[in-house]
DRENGUBA-776348 format. One record per residue: residue number from 1; x, y, z of N, C-alpha, C in turn. Coordinates in Angstrom, 1 decimal, decimal comma. Last residue first. Layout:
! residues N
(node NUM (X Y Z) (X Y Z) (X Y Z))
...
This chain:
! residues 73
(node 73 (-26,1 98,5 15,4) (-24,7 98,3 15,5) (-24,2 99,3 16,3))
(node 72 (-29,4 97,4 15,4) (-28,4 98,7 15,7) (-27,0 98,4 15,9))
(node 71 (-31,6 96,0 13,4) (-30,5 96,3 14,3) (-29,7 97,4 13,8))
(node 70 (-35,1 95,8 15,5) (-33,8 97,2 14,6) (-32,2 96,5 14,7))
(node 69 (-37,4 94,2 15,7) (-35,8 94,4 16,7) (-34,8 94,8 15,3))
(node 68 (-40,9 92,7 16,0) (-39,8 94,0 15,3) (-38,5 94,3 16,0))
(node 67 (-41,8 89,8 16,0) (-41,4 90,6 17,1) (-40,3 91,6 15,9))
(node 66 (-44,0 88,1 14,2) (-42,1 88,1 14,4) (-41,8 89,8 15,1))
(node 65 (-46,3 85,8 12,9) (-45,6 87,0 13,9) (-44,4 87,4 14,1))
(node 64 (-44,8 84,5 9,9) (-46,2 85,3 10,6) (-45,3 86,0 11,5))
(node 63 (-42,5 84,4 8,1) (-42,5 84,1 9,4) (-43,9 83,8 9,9))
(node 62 (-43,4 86,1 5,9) (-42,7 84,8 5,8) (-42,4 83,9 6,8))
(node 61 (-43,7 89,1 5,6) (-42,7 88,7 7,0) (-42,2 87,3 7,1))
(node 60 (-46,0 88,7 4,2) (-44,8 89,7 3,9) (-43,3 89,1 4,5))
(node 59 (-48,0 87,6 6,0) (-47,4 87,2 4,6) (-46,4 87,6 4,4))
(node 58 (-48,5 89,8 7,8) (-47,9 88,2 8,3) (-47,6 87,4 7,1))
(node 57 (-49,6 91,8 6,3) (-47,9 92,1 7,1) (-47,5 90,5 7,3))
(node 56 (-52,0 90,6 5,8) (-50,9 91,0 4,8) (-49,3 91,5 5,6))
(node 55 (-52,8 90,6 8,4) (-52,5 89,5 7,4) (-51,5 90,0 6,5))
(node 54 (-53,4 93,1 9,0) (-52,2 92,5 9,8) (-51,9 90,9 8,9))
(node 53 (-54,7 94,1 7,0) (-53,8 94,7 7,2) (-52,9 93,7 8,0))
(node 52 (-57,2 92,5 7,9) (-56,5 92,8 6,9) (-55,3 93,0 6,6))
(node 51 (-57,5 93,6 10,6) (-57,5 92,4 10,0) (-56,5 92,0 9,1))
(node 50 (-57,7 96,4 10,1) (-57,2 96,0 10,8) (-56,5 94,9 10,6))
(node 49 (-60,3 96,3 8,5) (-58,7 96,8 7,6) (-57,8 96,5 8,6))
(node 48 (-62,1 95,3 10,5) (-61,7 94,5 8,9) (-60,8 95,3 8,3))
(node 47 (-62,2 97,6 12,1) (-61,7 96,4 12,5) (-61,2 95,6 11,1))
(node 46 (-63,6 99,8 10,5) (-62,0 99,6 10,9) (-61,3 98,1 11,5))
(node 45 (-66,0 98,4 10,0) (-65,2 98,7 9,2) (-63,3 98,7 9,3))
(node 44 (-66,9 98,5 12,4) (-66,6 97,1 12,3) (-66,0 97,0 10,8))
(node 43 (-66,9 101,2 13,2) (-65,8 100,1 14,0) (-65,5 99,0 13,4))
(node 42 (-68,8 102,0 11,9) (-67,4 102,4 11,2) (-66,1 101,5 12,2))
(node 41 (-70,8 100,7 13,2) (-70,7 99,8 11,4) (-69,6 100,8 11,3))
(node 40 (-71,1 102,2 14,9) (-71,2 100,5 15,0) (-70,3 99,9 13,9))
(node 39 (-71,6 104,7 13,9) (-70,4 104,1 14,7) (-69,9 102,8 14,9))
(node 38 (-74,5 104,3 12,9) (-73,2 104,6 12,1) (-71,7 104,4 12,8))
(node 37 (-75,4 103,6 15,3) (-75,6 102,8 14,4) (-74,8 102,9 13,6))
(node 36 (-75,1 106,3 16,9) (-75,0 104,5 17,7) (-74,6 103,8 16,3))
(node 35 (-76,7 107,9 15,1) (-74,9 108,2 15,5) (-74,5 106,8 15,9))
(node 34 (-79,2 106,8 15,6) (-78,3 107,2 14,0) (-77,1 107,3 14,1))
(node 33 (-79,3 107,1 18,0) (-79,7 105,5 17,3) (-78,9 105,9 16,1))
(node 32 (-79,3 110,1 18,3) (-78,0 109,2 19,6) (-78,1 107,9 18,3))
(node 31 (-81,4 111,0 17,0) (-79,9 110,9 16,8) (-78,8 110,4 17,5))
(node 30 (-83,6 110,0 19,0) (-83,7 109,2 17,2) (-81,9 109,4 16,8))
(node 29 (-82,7 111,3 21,3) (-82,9 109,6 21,2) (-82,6 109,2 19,9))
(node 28 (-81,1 114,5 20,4) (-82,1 113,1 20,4) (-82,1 111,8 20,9))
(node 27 (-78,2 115,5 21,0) (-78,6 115,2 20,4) (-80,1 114,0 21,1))
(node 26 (-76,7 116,8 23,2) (-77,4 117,5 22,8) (-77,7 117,0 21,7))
(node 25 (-74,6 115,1 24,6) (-76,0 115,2 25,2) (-76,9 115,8 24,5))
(node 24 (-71,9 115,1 23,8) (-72,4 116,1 24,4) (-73,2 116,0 24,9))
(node 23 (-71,1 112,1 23,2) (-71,0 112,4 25,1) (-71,6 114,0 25,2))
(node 22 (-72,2 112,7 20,3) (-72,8 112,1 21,6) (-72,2 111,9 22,8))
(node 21 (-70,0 114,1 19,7) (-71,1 114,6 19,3) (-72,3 114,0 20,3))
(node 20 (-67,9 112,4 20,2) (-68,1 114,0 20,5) (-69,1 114,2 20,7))
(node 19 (-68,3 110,5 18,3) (-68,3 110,1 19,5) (-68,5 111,7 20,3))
(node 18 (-68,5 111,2 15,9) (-69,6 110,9 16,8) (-69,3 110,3 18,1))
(node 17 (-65,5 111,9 16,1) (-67,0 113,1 16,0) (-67,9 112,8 16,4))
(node 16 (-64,6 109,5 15,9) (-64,3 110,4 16,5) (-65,4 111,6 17,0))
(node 15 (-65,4 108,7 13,2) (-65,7 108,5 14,3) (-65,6 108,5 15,6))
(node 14 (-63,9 110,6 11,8) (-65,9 110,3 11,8) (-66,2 109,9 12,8))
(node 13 (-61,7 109,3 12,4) (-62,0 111,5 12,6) (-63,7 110,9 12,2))
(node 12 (-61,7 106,9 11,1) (-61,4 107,6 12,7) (-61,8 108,6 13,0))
(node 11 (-61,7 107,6 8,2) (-63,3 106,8 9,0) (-63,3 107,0 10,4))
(node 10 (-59,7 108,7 7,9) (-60,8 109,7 7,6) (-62,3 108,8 8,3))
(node 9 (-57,6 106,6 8,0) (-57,8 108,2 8,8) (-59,0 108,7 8,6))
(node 8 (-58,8 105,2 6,5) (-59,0 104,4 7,9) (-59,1 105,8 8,7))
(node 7 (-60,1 106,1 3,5) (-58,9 105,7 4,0) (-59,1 105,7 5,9))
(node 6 (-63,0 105,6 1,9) (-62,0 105,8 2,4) (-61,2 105,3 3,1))
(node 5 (-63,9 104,3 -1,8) (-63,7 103,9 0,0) (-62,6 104,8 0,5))
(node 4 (-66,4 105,4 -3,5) (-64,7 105,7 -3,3) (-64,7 105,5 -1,8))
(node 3 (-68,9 103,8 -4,8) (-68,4 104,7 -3,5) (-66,9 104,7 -3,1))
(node 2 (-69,2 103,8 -8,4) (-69,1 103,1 -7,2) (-68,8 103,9 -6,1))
(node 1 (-72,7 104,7 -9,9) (-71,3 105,0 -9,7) (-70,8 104,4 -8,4))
């Protein structure tokens, strides 16, 4: 069965925690490498929806970059 990907919020609060969880100190060498290693690979997760994400805005926009300016009358 496939792995229901989550949503960016729920991969931040993970990684969040491991970050917590290792400036405590109160984990291992072997668990600092397990936390290090899963962290690694939720950044380089978030980075690629990042990515992603900003592409798809620069499509949308038909321009690419285009500075956001409201107008306000």
């Amino acid at each position: 069965m496939a792995k229901k990907k989550e949503s960016y919020e729920t991969m931040m609060e993970r990684l969040e925690k491991i970050v917590e969880v290792m400036d405590s100190n109160e984990v291992t060498l072997e668990g600092t490498m397990v936390n290090y290693e899963e962290g690694v690979k939720l950044c380089n997760d978030l980075y690629k929806i990042l990515n992603d994400t900003e592409g798809k805005i620069k499509i949308l926009t038909d321009e690419g970059e285009k500075d956001f300016t409201p107008n306000v009358e």
